[in-house]
LORONU-678112 format. One line per 5 residues: number of its first residue (from 0); their letters; for each residue z, x, y of C-alpha. Coordinates in nm, 3 decimals. Layout:
# LORONU-678112
NUM	a	Z X Y; ... .
# end
This chain:
# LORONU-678112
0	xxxxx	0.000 0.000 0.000; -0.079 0.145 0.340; 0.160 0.184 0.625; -0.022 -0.110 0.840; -0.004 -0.354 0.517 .
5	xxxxx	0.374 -0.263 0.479; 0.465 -0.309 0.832; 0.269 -0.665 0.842; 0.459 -0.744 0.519; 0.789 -0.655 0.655 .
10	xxxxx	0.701 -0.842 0.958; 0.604 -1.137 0.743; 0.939 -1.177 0.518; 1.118 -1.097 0.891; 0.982 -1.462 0.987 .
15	xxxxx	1.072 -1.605 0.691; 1.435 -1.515 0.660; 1.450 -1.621 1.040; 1.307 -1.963 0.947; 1.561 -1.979 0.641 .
20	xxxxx	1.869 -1.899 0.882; 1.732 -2.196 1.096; 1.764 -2.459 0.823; 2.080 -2.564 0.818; 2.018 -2.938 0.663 .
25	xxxxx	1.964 -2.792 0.317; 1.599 -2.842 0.269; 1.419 -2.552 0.200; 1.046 -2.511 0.113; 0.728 -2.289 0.073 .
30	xxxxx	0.550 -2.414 0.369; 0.209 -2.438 0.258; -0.147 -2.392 0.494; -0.295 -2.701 0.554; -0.704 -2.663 0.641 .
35	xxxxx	-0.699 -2.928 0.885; -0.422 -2.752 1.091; -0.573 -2.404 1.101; -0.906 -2.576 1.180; -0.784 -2.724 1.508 .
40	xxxxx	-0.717 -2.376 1.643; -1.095 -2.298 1.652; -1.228 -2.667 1.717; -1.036 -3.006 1.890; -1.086 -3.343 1.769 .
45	xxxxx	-1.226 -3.643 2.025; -1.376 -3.976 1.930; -1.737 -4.124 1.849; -1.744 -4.501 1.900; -1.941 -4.606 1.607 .
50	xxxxx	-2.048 -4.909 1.823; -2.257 -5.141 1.545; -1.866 -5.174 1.358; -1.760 -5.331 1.726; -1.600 -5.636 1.725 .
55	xxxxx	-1.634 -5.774 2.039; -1.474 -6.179 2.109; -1.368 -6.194 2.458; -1.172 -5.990 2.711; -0.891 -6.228 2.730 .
60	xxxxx	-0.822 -6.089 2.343; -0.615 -5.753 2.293; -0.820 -5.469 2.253; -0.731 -5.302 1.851; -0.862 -4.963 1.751 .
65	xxxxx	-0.946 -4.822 1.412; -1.013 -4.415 1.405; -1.177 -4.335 1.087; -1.081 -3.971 0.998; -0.822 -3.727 0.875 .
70	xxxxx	-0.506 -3.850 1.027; -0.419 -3.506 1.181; -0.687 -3.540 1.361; -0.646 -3.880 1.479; -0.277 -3.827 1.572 .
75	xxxxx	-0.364 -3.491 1.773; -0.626 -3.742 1.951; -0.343 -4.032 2.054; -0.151 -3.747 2.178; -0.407 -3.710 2.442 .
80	xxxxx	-0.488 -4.103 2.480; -0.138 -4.212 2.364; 0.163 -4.020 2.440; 0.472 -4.219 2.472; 0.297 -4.524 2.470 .
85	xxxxx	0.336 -4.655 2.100; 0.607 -4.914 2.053; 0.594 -4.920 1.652; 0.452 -4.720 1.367; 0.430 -4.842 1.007 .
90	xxxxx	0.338 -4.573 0.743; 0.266 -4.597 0.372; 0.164 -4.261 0.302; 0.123 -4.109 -0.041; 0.416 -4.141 -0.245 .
95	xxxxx	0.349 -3.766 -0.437; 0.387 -3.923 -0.798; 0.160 -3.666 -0.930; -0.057 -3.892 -1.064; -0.369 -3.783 -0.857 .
100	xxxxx	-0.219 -4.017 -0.579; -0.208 -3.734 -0.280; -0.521 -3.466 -0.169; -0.391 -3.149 -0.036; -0.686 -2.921 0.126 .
105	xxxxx	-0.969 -3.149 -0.053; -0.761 -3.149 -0.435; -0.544 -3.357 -0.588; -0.246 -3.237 -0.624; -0.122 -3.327 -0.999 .
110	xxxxx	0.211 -3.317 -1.187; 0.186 -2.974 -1.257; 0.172 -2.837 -0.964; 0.463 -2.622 -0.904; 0.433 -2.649 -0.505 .
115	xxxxx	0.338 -3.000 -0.476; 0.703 -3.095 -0.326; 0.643 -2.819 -0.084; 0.223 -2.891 0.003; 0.384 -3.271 0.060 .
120	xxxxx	0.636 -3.192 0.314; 0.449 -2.933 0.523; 0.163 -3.217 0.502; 0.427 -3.513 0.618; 0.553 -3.279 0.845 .
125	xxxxx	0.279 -3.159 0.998; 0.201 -3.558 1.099; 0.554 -3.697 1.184; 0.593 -3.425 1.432; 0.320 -3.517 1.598 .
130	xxxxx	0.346 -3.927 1.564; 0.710 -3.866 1.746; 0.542 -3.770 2.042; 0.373 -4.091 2.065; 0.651 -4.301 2.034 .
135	xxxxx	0.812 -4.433 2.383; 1.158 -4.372 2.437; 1.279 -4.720 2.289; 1.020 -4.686 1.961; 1.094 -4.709 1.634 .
140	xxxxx	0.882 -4.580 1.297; 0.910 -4.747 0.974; 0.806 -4.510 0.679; 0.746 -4.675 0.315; 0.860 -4.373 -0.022 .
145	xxxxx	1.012 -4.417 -0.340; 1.196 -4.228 -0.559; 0.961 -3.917 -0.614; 1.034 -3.819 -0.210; 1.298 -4.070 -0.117 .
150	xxxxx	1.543 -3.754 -0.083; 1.300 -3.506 0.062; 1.156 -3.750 0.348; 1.493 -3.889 0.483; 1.601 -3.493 0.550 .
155	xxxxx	1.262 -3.384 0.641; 1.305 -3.703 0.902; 1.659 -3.608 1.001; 1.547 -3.289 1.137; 1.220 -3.403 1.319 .
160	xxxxx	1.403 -3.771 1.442; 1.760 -3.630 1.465; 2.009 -3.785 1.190; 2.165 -3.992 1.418; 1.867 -4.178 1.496 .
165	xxxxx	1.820 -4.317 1.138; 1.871 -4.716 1.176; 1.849 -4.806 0.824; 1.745 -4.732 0.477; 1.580 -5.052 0.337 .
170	xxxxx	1.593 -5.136 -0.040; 1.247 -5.311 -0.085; 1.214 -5.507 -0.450; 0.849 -5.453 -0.551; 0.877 -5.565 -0.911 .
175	xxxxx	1.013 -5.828 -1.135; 1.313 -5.695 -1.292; 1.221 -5.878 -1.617; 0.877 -5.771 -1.627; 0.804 -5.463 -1.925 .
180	xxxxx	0.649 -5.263 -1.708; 0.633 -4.912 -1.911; 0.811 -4.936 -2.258; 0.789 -4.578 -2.340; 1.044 -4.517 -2.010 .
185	xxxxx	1.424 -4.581 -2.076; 1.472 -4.673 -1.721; 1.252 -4.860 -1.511; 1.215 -4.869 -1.134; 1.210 -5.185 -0.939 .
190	xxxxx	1.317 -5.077 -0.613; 1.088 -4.867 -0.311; 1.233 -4.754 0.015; 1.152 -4.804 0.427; 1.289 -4.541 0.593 .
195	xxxxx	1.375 -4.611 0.998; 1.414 -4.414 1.259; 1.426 -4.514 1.636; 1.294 -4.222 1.859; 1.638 -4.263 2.061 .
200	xxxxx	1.876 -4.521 1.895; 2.078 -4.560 2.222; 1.742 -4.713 2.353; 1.639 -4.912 2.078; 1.768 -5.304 2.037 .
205	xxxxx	1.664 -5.452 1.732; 1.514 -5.837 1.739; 1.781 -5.947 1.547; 1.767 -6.299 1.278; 1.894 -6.609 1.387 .
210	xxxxx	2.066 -6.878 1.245; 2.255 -7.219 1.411; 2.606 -7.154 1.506; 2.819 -7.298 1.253; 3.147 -7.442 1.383 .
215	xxxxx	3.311 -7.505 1.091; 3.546 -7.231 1.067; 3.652 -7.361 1.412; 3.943 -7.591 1.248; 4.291 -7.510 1.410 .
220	xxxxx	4.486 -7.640 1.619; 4.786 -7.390 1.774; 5.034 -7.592 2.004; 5.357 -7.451 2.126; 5.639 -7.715 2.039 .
225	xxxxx	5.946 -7.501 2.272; 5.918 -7.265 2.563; 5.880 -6.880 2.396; 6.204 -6.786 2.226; 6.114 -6.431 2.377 .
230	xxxxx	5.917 -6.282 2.709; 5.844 -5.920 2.687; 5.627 -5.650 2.805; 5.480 -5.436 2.525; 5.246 -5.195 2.623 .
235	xxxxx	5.163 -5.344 2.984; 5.092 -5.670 2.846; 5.287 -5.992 2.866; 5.370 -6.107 2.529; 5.508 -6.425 2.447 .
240	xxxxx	5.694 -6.478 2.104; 5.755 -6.771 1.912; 5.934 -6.764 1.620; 5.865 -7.035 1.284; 5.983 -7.345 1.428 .
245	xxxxx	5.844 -7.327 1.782; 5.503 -7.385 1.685; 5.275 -7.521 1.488; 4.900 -7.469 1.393; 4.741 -7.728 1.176 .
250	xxxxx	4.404 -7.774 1.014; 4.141 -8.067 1.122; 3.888 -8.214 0.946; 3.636 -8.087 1.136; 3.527 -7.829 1.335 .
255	xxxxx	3.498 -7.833 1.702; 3.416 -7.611 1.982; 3.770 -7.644 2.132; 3.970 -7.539 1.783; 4.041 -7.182 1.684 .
260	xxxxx	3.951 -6.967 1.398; 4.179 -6.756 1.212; 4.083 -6.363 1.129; 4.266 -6.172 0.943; 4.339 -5.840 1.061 .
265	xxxxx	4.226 -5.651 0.740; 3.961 -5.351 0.665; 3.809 -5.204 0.946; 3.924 -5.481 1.159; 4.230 -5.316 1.146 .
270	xxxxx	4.133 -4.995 1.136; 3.856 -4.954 1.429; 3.875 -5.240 1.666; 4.096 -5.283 1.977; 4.257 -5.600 1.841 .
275	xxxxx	4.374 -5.401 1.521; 4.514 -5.177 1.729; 4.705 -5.425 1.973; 4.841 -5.525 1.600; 4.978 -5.180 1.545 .
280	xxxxx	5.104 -5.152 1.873; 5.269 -5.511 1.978; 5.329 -5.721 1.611; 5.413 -5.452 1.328; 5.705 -5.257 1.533 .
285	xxxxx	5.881 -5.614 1.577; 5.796 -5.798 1.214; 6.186 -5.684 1.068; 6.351 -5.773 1.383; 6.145 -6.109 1.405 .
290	xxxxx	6.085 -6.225 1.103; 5.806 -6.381 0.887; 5.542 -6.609 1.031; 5.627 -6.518 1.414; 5.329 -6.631 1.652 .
295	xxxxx	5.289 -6.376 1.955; 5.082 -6.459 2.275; 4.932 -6.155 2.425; 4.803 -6.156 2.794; 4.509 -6.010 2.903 .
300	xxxxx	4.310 -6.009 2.542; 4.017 -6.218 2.441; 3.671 -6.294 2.566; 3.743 -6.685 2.516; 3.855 -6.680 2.889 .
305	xxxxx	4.193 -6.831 2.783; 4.388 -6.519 2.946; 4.561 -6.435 2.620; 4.494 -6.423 2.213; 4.733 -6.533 1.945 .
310	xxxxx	4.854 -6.302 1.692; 5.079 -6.369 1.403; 5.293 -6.151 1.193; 5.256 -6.135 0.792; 5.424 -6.479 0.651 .
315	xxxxx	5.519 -6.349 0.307; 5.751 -6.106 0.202; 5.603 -5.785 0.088; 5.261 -5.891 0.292; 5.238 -5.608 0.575 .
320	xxxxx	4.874 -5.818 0.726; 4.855 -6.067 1.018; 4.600 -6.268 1.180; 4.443 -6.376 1.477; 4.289 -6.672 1.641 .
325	xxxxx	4.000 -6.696 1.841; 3.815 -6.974 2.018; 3.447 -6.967 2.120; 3.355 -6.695 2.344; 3.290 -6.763 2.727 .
330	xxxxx	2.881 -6.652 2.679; 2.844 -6.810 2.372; 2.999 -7.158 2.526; 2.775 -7.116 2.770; 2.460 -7.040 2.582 .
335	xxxxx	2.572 -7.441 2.385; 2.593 -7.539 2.718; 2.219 -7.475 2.787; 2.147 -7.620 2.427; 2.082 -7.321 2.241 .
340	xxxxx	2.309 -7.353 1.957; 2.168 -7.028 1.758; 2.341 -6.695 1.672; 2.209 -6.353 1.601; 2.258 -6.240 1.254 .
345	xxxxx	2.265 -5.880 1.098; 1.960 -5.693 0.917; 2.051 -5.650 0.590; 1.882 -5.362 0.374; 1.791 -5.530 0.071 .
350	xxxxx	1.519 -5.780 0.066; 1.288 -5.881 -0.293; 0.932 -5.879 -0.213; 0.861 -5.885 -0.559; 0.667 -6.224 -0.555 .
355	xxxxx	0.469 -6.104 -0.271; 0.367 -5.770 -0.417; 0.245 -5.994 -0.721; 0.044 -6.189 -0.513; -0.126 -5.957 -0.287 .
360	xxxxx	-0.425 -5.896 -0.482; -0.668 -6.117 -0.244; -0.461 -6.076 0.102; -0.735 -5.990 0.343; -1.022 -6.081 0.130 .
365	xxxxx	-1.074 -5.727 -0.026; -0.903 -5.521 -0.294; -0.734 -5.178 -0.293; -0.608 -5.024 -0.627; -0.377 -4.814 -0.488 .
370	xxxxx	-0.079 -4.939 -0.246; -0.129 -5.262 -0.077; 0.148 -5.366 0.047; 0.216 -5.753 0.154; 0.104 -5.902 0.501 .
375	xxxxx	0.487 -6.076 0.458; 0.686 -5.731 0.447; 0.475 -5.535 0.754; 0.519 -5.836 0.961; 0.922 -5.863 0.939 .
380	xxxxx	0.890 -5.501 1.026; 0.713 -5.564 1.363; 0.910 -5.866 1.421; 1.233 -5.621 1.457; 1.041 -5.544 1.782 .
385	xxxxx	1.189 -5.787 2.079; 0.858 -5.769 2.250; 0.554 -5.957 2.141; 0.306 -5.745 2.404; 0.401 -5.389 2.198 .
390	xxxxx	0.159 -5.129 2.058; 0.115 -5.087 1.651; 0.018 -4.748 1.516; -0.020 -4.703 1.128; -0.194 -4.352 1.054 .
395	xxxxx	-0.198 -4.440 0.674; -0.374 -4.772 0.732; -0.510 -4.755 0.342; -0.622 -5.169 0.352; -0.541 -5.262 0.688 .
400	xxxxx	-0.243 -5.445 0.609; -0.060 -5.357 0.924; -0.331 -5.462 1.172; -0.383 -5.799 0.901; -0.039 -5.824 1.027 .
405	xxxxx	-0.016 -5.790 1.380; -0.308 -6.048 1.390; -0.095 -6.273 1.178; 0.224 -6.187 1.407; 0.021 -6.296 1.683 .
410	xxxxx	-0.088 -6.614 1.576; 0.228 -6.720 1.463; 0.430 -6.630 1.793; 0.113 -6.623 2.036; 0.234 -6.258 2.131 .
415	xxxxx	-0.062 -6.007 2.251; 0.015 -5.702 1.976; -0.237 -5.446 1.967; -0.262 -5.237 1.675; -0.421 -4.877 1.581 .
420	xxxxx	-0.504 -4.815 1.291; -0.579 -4.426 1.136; -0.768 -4.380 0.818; -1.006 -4.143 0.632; -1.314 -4.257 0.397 .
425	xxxxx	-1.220 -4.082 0.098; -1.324 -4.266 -0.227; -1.054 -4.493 -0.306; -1.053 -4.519 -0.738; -1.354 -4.704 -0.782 .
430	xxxxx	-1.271 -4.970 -0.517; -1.548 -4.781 -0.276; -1.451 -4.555 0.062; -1.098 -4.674 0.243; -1.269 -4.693 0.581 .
435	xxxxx	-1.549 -4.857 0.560; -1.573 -5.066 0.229; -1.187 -5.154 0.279; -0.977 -5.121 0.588; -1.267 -5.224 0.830 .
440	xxxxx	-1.406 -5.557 0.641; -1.021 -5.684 0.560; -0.967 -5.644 0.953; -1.346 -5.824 1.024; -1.219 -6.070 0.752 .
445	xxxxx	-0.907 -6.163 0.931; -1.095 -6.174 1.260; -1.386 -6.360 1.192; -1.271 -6.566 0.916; -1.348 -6.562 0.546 .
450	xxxxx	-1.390 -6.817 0.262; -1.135 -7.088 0.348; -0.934 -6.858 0.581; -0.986 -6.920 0.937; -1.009 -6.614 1.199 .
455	xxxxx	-0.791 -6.473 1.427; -0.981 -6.382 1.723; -0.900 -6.055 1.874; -1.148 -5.730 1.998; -1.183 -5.425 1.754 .
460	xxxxx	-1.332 -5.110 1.875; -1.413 -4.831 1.558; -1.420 -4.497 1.642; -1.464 -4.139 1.453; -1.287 -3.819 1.492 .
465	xxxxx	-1.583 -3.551 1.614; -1.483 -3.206 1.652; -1.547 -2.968 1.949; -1.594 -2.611 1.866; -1.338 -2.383 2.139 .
470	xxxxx	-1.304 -2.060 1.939; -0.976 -2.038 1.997; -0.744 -2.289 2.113; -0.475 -2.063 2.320; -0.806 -1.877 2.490 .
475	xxxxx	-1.086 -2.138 2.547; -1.378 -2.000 2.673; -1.565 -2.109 2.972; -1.879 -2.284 2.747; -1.630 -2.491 2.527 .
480	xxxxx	-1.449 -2.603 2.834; -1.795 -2.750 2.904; -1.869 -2.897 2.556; -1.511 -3.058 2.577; -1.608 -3.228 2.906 .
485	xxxxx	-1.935 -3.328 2.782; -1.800 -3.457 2.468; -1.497 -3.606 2.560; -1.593 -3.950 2.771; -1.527 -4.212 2.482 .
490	xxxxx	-1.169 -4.019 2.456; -1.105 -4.065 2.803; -1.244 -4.420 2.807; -0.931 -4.506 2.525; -0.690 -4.320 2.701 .
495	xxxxx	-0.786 -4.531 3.039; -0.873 -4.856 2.791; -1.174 -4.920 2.958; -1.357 -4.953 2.640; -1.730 -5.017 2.747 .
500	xxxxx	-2.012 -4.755 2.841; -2.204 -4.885 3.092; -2.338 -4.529 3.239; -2.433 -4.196 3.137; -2.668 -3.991 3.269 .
505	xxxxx	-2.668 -3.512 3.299; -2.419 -3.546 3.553; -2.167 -3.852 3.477; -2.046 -4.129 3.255; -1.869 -4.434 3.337 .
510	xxxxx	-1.688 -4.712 3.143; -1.557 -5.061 3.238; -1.284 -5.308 3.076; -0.987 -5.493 3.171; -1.076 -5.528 3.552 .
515	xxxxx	-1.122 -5.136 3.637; -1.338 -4.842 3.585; -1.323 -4.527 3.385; -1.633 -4.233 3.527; -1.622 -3.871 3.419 .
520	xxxxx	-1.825 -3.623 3.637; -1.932 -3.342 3.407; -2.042 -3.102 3.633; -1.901 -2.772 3.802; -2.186 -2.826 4.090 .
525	xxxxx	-2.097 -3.116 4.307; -2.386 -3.182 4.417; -2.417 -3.534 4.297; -2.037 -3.622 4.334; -2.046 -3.808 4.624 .
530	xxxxx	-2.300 -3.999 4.523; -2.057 -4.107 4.219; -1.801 -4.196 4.427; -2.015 -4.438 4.629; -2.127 -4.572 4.311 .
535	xxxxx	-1.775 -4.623 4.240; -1.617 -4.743 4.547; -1.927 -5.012 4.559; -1.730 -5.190 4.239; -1.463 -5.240 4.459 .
540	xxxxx	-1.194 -5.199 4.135; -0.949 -4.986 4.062; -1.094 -4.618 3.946; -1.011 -4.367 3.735; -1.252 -4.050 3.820 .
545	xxxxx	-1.214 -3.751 3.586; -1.330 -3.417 3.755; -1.481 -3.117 3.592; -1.283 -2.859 3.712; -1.243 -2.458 3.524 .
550	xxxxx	-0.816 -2.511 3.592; -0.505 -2.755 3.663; -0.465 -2.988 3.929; -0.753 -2.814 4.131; -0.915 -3.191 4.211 .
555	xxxxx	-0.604 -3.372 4.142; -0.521 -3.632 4.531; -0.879 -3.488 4.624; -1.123 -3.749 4.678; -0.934 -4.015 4.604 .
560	xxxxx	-0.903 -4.357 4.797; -0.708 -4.659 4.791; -0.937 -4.706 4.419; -0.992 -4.442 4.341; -0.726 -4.176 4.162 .
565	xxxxx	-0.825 -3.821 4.059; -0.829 -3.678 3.733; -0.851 -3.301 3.597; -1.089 -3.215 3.297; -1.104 -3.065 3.050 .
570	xxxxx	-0.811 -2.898 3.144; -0.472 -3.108 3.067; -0.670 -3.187 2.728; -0.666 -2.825 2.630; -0.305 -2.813 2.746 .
575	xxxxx	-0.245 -3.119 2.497; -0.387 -2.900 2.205; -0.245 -2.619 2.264; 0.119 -2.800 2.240; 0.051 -3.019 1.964 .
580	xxx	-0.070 -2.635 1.806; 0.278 -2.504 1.935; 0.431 -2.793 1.763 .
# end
């Protein structure tokens, strides 16, 4: 071995005991190359319009997107168009089983491959990286596994969405427990997995169930029969005691807004509220000296806007536990007032889809041998999302079954989704290529309508990742900076969503949608730029003109009106890749 080979090797297992010390969560792995990554340091992705797969109903419809590609690709694109803008992201990627499921650099990576755990996670990680930067402060991702990377993806997602941002593992029933599913197994999996993160679970405020308030634990009635045998101050508080015999609390029939409910002070109501405490504090010190069954009235408790909450001591010998009563809180009386008699419920993390996944076969009008998941799941995802007018990325779209249900969504709430949907055109098992002969005619299906299923109108616009050759991405030279700007219009156009061409010409391009304009001047002579902006300012709509320029900011405020606002190129797309390369 030469000097310069040792000295690169030493260098080499340098940076790997560095990364090693780094990991602290306990999941180490051979990170493997990926192709597609090392390709986008010579050549960036943009998008084609393939404009005879348009679907194009009316303007007053939301405008959906479907990128046929490799998903790196597409994702490094959306961090141009996209950044912080996506409310939601659904993912089903491959589940690694090792049955042929999962294509690592163009092969299938098989059972006996003794890095396929590691080629997975460099390949998830390599994508979930990027997706977080397009989620908006307040976004959320939903990631469908089972067992074969269950434990690998939730660490893997700790470290890129921070531990304490995981909302919820949900247990997902996908098969009939009864069902003989592989008789040569001696144990037999019925359950998959959702993993959720929020990008910042301080921001994030789940759209919780609702069911009608139920009153009848509202049932007793607490009078005081004598004036308190005791007044004392405990703690700061007024506290009123009444010993067995001073009052009484009775069960009705019925309940009614005006009763109280009992709760008993047990668990971690005890243990990590502030009424458990006031227990510690004001009833368990006095329970010898007073006695069983003693009734205290604490001032300056309760949200029931009575001024005080009853607490009483344990009424058994040997029983060390109390209650409390409540009556309806202040809001919530309020909110009965107004005649909205509903209450939020908890999301449980169980649910059994298991008829649904039985039944999926024809959802959408096509087939798909190999995941399909059910229109009925993807939607309760989305619906966790308070807002109806949110953003829907999936960048494993696979059938289409997350834009099938944002369409659905929409229909059933009359909410204004839009969805993006990410997919390659590999050959999907016989069933013909995911993009074209699956994800795009379910999502035409839906839209237009097929066999006894009535449409959903909404706009679809298809695009294709194209690639730009650079050289290198941290040293672009000056005649890739110019194939970029040439090449990069239809990207731009997305990014503004001003979806239609209606110009291009040597010098510019222009688009139009949603009441304004999109126009990218390509060239470093400016001799024809004032003519664009005439052009522009003639439309009398808002403008978004993107400048050639050879740096940052050098036409940024320039030439811009009370339409018109000024735009660097190619520029702060470069900077985009060379981050996402960082990354």
């Amino acid at each position: 071995m030469s000097e310069k080979d040792l000295k690169k090797e030493i260098l080499e297992l340098k940076a790997q005991i560095r990364k090693l010390k780094k990991n602290n969560l306990g999941l180490v792995f051979e990170d493997k190359s990926e192709d597609v990554v090392e390709q986008s340091k010579v050549k960036v992705p943009v998008l084609k319009e393939i404009v005879k797969n348009r679907l194009d109903l009316a303007e007053e419809y939301p405008n959906n997107l479907m990128i046929e590609g490799d998903n790196y690709l597409a994702l490094s694109v959306l961090n141009y168009t996209h950044k912080d803008k996506i409310d939601l992201i659904y993912i089903d990627p491959p589940y690694n089983t090792g049955n042929k499921d999962f294509i690592y650099n163009d092969h299938y990576v098989d059972s006996e491959d003794s890095y396929r755990h590691s080629k997975w996670l460099s390949f998830m990680r390599n994508r979930l990286v990027l997706a977080r930067e397009l989620l908006k402060n307040d976004g959320i991702i939903f990631i469908s596994i089972d067992d074969n990377e269950h434990a690998h993806l939730k660490i893997l997602c700790d470290r890129i969405f921070g531990e304490k941002n995981c909302l919820s593992i949900h247990h997902i029933q996908v098969r009939y427990g009864e069902k003989s599913l592989n008789e040569k197994k001696d144990f037999q999996e019925l359950l998959e997995y959702v993993l959720v993160y929020a990008k910042d679970a301080s921001q994030f405020s789940a759209n919780r169930p609702t069911e009608e308030y139920n009153f009848d634990s509202f049932n007793l009635d607490i009078k005081e029969l004598n004036k308190p045998d005791e007044i004392t101050e405990i703690n700061g508080r007024k506290v009123e005691i009444f010993k067995k015999g001073s009052y009484s609390i009775k069960k009705q029939g019925e309940g009614n807004i005006d009763l109280f409910k009992e709760t008993w002070l047990s668990g971690s109501i005890y243990s990590g509220t502030g009424h458990g405490k006031m227990y510690q504090k004001v009833v368990e010190p006095r329970v010898k000296d007073d006695g069983l069954s003693t009734l205290y009235k604490i001032h300056g408790l309760g949200e029931d806007g009575l001024g005080y909450r009853y607490m009483i001591g344990p009424q058994r010998e040997g029983s060390s536990r109390g209650k409390m009563f409540t009556k309806i809180p202040i809001k919530k009386r309020e909110q009965f007032d107004n005649g909205d008699l509903q209450r939020s419920k908890t999301i449980i993390n169980f649910y059994d889809f298991s008829p649904d996944f039985g039944n999926i076969r024809h959802e959408g009008g096509v087939g798909f041998n190999s995941g399909k998941k059910p229109v009925k799941l993807i939607k309760q995802f989305i619906n966790y999302h308070r807002n109806k007018n949110i953003t829907v990325l999936d960048f494993f779209a696979g059938s289409g079954t997350t834009g099938h249900a944002v369409l659905s969504l929409n229909k059933d709430d009359k909410g204004s989704r839009k969805f993006i949907l990410c997919t390659n055109n590999e050959n999907n098992n016989g069933s013909g290529k995911i993009a074209t002969d699956i994800c795009y005619p379910r999502i035409k299906n839906v839209i237009k309508g097929y066999s006894s299923v009535k449409g959903i109108p909404s706009n679809l616009s298809y695009y294709q990742t194209d690639l730009v050759d650079i050289e290198q991405i941290h040293k672009v030279p000056d005649e890739a900076k110019i194939r970029i700007t040439y090449q990069a219009g239809e990207m731009i156009a997305v990014r503004e969503d001003t979806l239609n061409e209606v110009e291009k010409n040597e010098w510019w391009q222009i688009f139009e949608g949603n009441g304004k304009i999109t126009a990218i001047y390509f060239k470093e002579d400016k001799a024809k730029l004032e003519d664009l902006i005439d052009k522009l300012e003639k439309k009398n709509l808002p403008v978004a003109l993107y400048i050639f320029s050879w740096g940052k900011n050098e036409y940024k405020g320039e030439y811009s009106s009370q339409n018109i606002r000024v735009e660097d190129i190619p520029e702060p797309i470069i900077e985009v890749y060379k981050e996402l390369n960082r990354l």
